[in-house]
TIBA-635126 format. One record per atom (N, C-alpha, C, O): x, y, z negated. Coordinates in steps of 0.001 Angstrom, whole numbers, plus 500000, padded with zeros to 6 digits. Example, Ala and Ser with C-alpha at 12.3 -4.5 7.8 and 13.67 -1.06 7.14 Angstrom:
513190494310492200;512300495500492200;513200496700492200;514236496681491535;512850497750492920;513670498940492860;512900500030492130;513409501138491961;
END
This chain:
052202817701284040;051655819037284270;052525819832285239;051986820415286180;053975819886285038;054956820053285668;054711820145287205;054938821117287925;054068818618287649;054409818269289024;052961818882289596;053040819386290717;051723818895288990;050563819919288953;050413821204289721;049699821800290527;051707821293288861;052102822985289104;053014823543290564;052996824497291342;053739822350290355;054720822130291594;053613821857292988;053689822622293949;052902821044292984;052168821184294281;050769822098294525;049938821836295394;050705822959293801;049542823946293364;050485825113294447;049986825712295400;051804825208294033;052676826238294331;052960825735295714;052816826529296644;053278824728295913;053649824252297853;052171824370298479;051981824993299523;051033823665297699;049863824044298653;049416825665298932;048869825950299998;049748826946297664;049842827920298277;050393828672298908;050031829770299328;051924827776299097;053084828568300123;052226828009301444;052038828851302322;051651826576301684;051456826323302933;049822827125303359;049390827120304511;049279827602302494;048415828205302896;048782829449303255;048500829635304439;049557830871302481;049903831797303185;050703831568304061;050675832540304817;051730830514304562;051920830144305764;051040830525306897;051229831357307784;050054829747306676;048933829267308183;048468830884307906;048324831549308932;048268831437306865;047852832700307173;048670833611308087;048292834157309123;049750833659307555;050540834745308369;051348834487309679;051625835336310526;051756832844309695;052500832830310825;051876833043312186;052543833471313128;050151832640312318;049721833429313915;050402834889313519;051454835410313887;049371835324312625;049141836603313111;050873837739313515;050946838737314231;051973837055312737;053266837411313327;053735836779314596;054783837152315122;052863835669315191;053127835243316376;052499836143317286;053107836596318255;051243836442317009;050659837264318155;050782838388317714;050012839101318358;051368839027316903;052278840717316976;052864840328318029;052382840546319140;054092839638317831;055169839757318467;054910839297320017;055525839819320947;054120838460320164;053598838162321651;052835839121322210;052752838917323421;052090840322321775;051077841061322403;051771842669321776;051746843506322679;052313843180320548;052642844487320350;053923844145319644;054001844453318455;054955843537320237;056582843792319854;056621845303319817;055592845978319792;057905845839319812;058126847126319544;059189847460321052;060310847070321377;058164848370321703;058816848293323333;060289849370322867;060685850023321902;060759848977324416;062013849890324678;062086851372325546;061763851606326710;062528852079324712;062415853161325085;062976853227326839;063144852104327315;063243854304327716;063815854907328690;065319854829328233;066082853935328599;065707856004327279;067056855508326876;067341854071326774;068164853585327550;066698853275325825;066745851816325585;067235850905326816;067940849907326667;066692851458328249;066765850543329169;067928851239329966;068526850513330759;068260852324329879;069559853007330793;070668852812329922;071824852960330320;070338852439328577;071670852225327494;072107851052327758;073209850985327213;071855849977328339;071420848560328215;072084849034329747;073236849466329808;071357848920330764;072401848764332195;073596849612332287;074323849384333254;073989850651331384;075412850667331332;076262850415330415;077362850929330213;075504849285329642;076227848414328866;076901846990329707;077880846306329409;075985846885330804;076253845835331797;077332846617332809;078125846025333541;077222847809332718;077772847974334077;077103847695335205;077816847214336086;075893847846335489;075165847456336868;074765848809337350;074935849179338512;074159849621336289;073609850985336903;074075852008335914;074504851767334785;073951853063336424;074139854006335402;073117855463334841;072466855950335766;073018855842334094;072303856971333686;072193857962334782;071214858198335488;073347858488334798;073263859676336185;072977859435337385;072740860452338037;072879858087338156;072361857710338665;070908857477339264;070330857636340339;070516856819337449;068906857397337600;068082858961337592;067022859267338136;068654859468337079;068271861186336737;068772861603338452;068025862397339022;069800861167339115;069943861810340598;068430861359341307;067648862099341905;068350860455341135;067092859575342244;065752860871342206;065129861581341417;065870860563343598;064821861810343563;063172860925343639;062744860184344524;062580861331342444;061487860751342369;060434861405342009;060435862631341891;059228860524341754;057718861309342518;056844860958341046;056720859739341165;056472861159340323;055529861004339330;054070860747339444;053235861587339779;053731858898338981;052657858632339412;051969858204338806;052252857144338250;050758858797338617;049570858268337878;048442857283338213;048369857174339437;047470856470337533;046672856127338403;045940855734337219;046405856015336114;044665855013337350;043757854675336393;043440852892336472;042994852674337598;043516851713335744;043428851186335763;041886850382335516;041103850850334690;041497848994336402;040087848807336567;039436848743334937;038228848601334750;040481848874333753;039315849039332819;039911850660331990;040260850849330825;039864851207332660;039868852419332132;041626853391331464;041803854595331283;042434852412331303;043919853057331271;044697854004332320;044569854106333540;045523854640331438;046103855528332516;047581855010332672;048383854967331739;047903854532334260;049345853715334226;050059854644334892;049570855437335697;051616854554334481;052538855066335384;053525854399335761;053986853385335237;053980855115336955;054779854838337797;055612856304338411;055309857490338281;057061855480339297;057553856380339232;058105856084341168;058792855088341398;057775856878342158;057664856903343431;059107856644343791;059679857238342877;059769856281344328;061541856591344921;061105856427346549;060678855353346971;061213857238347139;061156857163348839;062326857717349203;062859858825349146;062518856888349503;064564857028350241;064166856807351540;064934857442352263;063337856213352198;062847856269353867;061571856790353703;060646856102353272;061416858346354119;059874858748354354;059310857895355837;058097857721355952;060063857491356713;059509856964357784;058749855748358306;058138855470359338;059233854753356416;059293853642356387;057702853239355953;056972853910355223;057401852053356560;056120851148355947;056429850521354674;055519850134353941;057549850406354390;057901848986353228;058479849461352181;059477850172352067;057599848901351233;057554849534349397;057331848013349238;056635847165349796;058442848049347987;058561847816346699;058359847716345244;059083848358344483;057287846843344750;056841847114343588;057959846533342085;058174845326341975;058337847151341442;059141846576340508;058251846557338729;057950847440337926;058077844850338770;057253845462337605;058658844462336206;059096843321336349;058926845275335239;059436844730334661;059125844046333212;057905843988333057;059801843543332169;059583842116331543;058950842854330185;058359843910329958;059278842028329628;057875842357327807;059271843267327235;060473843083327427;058497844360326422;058778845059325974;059835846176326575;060281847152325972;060118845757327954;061137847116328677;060301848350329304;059484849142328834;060580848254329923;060052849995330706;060655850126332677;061297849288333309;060227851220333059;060366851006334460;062067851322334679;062736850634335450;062526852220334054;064347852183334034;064890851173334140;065923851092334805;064352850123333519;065455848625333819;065405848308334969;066393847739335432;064434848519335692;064258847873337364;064934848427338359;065211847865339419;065213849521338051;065967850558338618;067412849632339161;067791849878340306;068074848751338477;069117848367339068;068875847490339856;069860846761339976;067449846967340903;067332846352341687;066826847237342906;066076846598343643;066961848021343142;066719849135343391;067596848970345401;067256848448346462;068339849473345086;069796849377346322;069706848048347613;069830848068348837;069466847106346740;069395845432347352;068457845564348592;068879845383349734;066646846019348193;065596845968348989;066280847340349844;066688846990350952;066463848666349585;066670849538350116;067838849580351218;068070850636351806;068580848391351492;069681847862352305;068394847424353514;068585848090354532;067267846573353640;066681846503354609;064875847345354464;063758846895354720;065308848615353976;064448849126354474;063351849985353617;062574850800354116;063425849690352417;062088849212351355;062395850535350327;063425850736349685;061276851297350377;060914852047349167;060689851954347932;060303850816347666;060759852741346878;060579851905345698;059415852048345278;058790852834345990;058543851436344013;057856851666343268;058175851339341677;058277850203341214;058256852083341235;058877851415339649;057845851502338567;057548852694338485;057155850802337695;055818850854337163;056350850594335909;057390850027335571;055304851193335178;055512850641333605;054156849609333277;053020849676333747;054578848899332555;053457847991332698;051893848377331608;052108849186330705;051409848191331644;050191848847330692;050837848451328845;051480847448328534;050594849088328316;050905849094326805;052721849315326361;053254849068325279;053397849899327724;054762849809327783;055051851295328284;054177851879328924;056442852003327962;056184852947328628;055753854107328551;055700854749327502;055372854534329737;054193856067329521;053149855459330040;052116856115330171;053189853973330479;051289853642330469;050721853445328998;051260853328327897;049500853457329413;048773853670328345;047961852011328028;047772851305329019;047523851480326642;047259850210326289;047807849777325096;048788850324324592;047027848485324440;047199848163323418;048348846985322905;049199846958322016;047907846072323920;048293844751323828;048650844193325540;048073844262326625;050344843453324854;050157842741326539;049315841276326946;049109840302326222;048956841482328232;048190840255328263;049175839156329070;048443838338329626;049771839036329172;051272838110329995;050407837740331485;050268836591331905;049901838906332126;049286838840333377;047732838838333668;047155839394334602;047224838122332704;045986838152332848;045127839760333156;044241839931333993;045681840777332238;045108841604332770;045787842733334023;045239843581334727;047346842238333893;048569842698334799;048081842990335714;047894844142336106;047796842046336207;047491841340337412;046738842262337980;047126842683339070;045860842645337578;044651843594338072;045528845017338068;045360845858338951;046451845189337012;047104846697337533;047926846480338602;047857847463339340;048966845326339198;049212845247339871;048674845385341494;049238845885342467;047521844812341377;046677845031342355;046074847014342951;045833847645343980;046106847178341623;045658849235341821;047054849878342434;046931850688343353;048536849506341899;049474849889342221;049570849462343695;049960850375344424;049336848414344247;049297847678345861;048416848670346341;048824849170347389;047262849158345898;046254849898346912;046353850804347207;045838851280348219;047455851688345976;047778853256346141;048755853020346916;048957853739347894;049460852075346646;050513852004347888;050084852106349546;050672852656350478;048830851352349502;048409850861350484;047570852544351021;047649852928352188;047003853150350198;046046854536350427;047556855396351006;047492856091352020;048659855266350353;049772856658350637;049781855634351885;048687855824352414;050453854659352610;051233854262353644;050497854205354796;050841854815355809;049363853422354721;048226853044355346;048129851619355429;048839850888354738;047172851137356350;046762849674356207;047835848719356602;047651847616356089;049270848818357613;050100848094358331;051301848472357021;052473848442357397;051097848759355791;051991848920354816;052616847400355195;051999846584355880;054266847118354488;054421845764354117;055144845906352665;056310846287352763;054792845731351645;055077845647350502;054964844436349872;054025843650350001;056558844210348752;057157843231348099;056926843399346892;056505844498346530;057170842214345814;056885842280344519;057959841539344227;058215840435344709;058950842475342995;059815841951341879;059437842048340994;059264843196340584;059046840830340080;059151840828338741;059798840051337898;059792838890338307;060399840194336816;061422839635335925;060614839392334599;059983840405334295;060450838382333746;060303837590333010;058411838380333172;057581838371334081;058436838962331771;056561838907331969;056365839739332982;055284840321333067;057191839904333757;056936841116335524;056490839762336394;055345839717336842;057374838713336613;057315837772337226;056157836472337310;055559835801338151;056301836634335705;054803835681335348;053597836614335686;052626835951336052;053323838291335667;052250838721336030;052607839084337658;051485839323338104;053520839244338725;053789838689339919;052905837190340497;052157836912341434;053398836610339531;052662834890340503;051046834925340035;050149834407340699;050837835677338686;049665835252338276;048610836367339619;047544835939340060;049079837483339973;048540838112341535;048213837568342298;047134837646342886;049989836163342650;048979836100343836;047344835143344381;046887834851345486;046939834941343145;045389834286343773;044320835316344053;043162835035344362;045010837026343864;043959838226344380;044927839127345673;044535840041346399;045966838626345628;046815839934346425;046507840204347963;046521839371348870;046283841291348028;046261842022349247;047296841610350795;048482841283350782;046567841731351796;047661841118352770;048585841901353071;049376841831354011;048468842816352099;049682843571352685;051233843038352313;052264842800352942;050770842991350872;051634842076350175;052492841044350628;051957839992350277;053881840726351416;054243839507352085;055432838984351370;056388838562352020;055436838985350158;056437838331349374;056587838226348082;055593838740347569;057313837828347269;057216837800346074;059105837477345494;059731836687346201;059708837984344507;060389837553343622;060524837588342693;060738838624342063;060414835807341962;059841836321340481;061430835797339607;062094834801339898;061660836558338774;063520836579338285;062789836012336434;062048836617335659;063353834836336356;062927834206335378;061588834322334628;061511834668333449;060451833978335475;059358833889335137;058894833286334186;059820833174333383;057879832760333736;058067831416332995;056416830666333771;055864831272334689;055773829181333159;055188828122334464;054181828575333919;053363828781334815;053586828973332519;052735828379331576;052907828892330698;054059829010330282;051505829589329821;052115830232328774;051897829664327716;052670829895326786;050468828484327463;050629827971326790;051948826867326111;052182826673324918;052560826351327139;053640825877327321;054764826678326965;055558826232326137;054926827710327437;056407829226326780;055831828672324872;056371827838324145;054664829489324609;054435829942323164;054941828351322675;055832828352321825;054485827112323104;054788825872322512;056154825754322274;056525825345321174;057131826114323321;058305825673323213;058740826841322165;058998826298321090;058885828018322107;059265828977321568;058693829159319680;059112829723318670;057567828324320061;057055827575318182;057793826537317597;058178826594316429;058062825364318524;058659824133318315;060015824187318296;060851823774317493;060107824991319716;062077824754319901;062798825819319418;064019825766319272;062038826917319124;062755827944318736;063046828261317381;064058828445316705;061907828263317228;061418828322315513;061632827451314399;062052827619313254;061105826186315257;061399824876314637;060314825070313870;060690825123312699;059194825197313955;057361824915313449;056833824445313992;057109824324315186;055847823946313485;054520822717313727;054039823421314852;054046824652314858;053481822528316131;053045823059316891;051377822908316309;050505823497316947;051036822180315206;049355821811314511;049978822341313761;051180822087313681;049257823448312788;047733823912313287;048242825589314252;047581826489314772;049763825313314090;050215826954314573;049329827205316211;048665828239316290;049343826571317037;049026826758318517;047220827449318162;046705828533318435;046881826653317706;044951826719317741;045208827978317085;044809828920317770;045815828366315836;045398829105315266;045811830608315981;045177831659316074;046604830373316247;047079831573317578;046590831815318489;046462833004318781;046029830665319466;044794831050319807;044128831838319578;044097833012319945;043463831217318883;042312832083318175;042160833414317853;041174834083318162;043564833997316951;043813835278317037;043837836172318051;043318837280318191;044739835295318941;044936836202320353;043675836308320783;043544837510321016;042452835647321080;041436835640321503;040467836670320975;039559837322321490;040998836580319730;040030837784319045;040952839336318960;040476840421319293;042149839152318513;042870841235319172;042772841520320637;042423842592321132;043134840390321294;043516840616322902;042847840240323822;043272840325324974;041480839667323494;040627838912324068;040977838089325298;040320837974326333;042039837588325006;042219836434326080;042859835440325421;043088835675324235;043411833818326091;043545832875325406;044882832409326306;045161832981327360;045658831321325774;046574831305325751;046380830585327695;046825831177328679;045855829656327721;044905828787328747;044370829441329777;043860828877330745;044455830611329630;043679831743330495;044974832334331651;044782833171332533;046473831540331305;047537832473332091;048460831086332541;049197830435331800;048295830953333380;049337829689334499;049921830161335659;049598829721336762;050704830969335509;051514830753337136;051649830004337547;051358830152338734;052110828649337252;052452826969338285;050692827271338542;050418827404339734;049851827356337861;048468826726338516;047760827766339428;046779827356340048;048217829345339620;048188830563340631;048872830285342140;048655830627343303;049883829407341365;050905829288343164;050860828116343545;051570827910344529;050022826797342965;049453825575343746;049295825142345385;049593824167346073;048630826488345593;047923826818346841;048334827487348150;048116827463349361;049341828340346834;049798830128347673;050557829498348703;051216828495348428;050535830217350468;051744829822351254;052489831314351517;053289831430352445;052190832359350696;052837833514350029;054759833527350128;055095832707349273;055621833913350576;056540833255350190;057188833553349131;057056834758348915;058017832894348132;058206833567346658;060158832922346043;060816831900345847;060208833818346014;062561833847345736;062279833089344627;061440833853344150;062341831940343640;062210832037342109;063881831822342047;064626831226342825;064239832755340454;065531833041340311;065299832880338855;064315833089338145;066628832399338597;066474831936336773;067642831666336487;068141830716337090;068416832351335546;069750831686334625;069619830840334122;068672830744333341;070550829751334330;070548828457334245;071032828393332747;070930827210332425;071504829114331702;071446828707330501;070114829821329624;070133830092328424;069206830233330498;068053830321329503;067415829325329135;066984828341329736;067364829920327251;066614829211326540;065265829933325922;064520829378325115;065121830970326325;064207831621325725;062922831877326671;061802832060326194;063194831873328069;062040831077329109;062952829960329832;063794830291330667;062720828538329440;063611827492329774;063717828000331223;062876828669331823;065087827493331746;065091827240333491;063978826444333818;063043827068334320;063827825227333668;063159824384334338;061891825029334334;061159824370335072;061358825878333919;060130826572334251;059866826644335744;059011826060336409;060840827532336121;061456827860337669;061388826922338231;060503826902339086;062180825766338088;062162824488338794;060836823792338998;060491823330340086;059805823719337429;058649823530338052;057902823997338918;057416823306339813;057686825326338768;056946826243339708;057451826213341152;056680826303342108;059174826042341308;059471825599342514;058838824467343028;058175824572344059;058951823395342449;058685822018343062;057256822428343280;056899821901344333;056313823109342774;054293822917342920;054262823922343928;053489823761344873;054875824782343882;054795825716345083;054891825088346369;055922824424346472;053892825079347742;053957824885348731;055034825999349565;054943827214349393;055936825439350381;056638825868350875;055812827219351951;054697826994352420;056545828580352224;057742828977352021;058366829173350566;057828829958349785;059282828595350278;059687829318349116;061593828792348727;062280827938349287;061853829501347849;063809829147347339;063893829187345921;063005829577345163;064794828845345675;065143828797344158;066501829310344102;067257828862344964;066906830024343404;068474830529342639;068304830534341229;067570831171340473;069306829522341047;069640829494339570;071737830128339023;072756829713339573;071699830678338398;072536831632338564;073190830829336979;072619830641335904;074455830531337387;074954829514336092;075767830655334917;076342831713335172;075561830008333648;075888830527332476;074965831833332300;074981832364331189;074169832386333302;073036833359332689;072280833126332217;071580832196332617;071853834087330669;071012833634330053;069497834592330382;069329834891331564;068826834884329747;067657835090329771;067306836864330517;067471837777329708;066917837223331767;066654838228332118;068356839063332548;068529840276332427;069356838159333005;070849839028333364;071315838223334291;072530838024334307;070352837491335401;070918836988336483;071547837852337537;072372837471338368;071172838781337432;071867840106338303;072915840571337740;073989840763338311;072652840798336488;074202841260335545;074743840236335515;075682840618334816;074963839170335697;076083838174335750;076427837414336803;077121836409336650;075830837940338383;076427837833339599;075847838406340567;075064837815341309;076160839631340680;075367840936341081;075271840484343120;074287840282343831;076453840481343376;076587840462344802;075594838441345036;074653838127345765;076130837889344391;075237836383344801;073691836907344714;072935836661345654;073168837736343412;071891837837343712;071576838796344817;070532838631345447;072178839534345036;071831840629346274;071889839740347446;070949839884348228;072657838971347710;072688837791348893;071548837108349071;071031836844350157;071191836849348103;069843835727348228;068757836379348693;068264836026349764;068178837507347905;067795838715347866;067328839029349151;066147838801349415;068280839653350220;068287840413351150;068186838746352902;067577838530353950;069061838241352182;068692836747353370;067260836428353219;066646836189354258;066442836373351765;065213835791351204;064143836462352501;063529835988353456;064389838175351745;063433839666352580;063626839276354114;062726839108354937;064909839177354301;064738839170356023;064229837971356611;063181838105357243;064663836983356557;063772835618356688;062302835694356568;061653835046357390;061589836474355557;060677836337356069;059546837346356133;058375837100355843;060132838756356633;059608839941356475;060533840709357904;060131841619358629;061806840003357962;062826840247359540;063015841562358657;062557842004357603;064015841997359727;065107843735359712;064292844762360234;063383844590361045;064596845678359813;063651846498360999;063950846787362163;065008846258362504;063366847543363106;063911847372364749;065374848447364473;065968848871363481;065477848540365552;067200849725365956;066793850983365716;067525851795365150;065739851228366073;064814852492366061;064729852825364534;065416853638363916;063629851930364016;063466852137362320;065187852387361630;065347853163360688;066065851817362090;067476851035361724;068138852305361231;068512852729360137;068129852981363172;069125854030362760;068428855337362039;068948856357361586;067149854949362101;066307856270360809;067220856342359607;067950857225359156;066961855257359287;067140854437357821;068382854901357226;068326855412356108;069929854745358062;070797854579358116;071291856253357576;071900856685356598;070599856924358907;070649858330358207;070120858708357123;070739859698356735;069025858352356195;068223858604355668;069075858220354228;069157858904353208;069596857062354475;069913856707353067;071620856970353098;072324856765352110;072152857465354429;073766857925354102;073410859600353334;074139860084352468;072136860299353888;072003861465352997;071792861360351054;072076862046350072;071048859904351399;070990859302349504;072508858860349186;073098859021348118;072775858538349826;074573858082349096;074922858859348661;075136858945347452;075202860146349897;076220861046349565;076296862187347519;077181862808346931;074729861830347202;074338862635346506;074935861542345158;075114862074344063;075141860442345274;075950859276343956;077342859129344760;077961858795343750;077869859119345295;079319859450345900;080385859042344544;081311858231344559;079934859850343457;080794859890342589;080058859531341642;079985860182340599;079208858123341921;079062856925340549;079950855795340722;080705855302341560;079630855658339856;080655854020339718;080339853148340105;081226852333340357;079096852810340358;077969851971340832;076905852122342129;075694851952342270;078183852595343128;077010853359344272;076292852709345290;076873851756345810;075358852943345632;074763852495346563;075250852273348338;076032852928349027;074430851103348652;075425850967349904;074338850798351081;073124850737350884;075020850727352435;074322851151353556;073256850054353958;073318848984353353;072317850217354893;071402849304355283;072366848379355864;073512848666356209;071724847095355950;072796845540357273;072327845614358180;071300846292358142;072615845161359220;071780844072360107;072104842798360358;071600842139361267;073287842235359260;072829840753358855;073755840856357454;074384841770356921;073465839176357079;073913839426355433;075065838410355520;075218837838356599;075732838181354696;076927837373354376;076297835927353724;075398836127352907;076480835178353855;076030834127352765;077123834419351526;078126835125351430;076439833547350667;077745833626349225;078949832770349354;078893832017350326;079594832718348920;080708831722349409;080418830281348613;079435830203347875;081108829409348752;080889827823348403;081676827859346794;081099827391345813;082333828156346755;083204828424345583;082502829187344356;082855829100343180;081321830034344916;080676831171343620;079998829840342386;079646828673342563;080038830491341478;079632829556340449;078132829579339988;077693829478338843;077459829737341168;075670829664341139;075448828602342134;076371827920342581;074035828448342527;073510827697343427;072155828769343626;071451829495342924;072288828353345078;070575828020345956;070385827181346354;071066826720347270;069092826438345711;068640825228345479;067531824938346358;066424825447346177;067815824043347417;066591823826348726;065675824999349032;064666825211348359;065972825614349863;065928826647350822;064993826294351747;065239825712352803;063868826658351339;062615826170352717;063146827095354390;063855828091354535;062449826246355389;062790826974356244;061586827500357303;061652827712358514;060752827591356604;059459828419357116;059689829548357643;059976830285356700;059742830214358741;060775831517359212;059931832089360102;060365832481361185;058185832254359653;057034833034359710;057581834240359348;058232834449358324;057141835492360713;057823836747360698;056387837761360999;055408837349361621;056496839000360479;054951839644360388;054443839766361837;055341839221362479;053653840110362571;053494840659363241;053990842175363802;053601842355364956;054565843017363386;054816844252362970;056518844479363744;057244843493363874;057061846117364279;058135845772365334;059503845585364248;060168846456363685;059598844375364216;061031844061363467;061999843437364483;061634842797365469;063347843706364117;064359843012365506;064853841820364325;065464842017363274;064511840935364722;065154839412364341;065608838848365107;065197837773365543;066680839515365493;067128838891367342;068417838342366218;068970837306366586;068681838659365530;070207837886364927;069842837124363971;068831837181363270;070761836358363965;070746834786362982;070711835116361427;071284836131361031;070251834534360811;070268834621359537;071117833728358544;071233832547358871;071576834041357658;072886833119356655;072197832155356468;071008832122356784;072746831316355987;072375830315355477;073362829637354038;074465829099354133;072550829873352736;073645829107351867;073494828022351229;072467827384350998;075278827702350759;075911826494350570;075011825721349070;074797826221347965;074729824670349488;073889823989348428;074919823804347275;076027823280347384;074461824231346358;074997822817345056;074616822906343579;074500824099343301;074385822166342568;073591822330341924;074411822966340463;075427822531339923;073660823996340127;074018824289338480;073609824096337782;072429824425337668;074379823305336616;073182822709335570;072538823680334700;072827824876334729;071790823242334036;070791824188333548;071407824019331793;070812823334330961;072510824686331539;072786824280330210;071803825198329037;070901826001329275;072364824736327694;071373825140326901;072468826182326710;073645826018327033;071777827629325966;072793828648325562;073810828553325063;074906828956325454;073396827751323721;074978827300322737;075920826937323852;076991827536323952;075545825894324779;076663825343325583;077620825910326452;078779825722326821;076469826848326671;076914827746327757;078375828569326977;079554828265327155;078012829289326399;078507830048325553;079738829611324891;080601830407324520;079843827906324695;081175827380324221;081856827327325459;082870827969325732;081425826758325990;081899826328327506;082514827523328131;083368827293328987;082226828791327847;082614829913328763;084044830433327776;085065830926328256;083792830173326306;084668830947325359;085911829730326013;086947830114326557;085573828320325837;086875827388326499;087271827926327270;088493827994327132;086757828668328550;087452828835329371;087876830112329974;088102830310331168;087964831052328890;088630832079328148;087439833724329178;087688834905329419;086044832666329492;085653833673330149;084217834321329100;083784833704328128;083699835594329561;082418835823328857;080906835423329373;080529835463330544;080372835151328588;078587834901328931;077920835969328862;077988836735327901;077267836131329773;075907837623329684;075311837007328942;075396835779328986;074440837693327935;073593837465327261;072141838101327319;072159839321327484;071094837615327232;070072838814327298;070054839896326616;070542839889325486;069566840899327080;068966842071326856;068051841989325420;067915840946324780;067500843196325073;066603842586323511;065474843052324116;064781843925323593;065142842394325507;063496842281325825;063361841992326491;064119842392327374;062314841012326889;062725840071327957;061410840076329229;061516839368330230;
END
């Protein structure tokens, strides 16, 4: 009777199992609990990359807009060159807000580029229920490109950064994006989402990928009306000859590296890879700020060029009047180039095969000077634990992610 009882009691643990574990999978995949503004300025001067007063100096523009199914999104304007064609869209990762993007900010604005800083729908001060990991992004991304495109006019040239679900709703764009659009960097994206949720059930969790996957599905299909199958970046950028930076810390485990690496390898060239060693998930910038600004700014000019002497010395003035006003941060901003440094051979990252497609817009840019070129070599893609021993051996620290990725 005993043993009766005993599997009466495991068959109803495994039934409220299958009950509850979707539906805490697709909370946490579609309404985690976002991060505030503070949340994301507490967090970059916990890194030391940006700082609070910093952001509150930036003189910015408050932007609304309406999204194709009826939401109200915001965004937040930074024009440091009124003279300039070239904006910047920064869309950032699940559960942050437009403040975190803010510390990529300086890098594009060295050759030229305005900002746009967005909150993503259901994040933020936009408005929404549930995220869709691009599927429906995608389409706000596209409204944010047009207002861009309505303020600048039609010869706009505007870039896209996005970092983890910024990046995956970045690639998932480009099979609609506008020509204005001439680039892309996506900072630990992930290939596949059915593939993310699998690994993050199996490898993370350590649960059945039967009956957990279907049944999650399913849920998601019915709160969020979309399906897991419905969101592929590797299968968006098949085609694209778009050109696109992919950047990924080589000890994330929470969107594997090799994501990156796939999407690199299916991607038709133009395109690069930086994998940034011992970073983990969403702190490839916080854990080698000047290597990613290198890649960064060689990536933009290669294949978007400098602007002419004319635009140059606008610029130059334009943004020594923005310096002067952070003068006295810790973290200040620095002048436009007109060429970049490569990283040195010795830094403890890689850029990993470097296409050399060196298609330049039509539009007056001076690319009369040579462009860097950097030193190959490969970083392995360790797993976190490893990382993390490996760094304490050698009496140094590991960035770790952020608590949103």
């Amino acid at each position: 009777m005993l043993w009766l009882l005993l599997l009466s009691g495991f068959g109803a643990f495994v039934l409220l199992s299958l009950c509850c574990m979707p539906r805490i999978a697709v909370h946490q995949m579609t309404r985690m609990k976002r991060s505030s503004y503070d949340n994301c300025l507490d967090l970059l001067e916990e890194y030391q990359i940006f700082s609070r007063q910093q952001f509150n100096d930036l003189q910015k523009e408050e932007v609304r807009i309406q999204s194709h199914d009826g939401l109200q999104l915001y965004g937040t304007y930074i024009e440091l060159y009124p003279h300039s064609k070239r904006t910047m869209i920064f869309v950032h990762g699940y559960t942050g807000a437009l403040p975190w993007s803010s510390q990529f900010i300086d890098m594009f604005a060295q050759v030229g580029f305005n900002a746009l800083l967005i909150d993503q729908r259901s994040h933020g001060n936009s408005e929404g229920k549930y995220a869709t990991f691009g599927y429906m992004e995608k389409y706000d991304v596209q409204a944010w490109v047009d207002w861009v495109v309505r303020r600048n006019g039609d010869d706009s040239i505007i870039g896209l950064h996005g970092q983890s679900l910024g990046g995956g709703t970045a690639l998932e764009y480009v099979t609609i994006h506008r020509p204005q659009v001439r680039f892309i960097v996506a900072d630990c994206p992930y290939s596949d989402l059915t593939q993310l949720i699998r690994h993050q059930v199996v490898k993370l969790n350590r649960a059945p990928a039967w009956p957990l996957m279907p049944l999650i599905d399913r849920l998601l299909k019915r709160k969020a009306a979309f399906e897991m199958n419905d969101v592929s970046p590797i299968r968006a950028i098949a085609q694209s000859k778009l050109p696109i930076l992919f950047i990924h810390g080589a000890a994330d485990i929470f969107v594997p590296t090799k994501m990156s690496e796939d999407l690199y390898a299916v991607k038709p060239e133009p395109k690069e890879l930086l994998l940034v060693d011992k970073a983990t998930h969403g702190v490839s910038h916080c854990r080698e700020r000047e290597l990613y600004r290198n890649a960064v700014i060689n990536f933009v000019t290669r294949y978007v060029g400098l602007p002419s002497q004319q635009a140059e010395s606008i610029y130059s003035a334009e943004l020594s009047e923005f310096n002067s006003t952070l003068a006295a941060q810790s973290v200040p901003f620095v002048h436009p180039v007109h060429s970049v440094q490569s990283a040195p051979p010795d830094q403890p990252t890689a850029v990993i095969a470097a296409s050399t497609d060196n298609k330049k817009n039509d539009l007056q840019l001076d690319t009369s000077e040579p462009l860097a070129v950097f030193a190959v070599s490969v970083a392995p893609a360790l797993p976190e634990e490893d990382a993390v021993e490996a760094a304490e051996e050698a009496g140094e620290t590991t960035v770790l992610e952020p608590n949103f990725a």
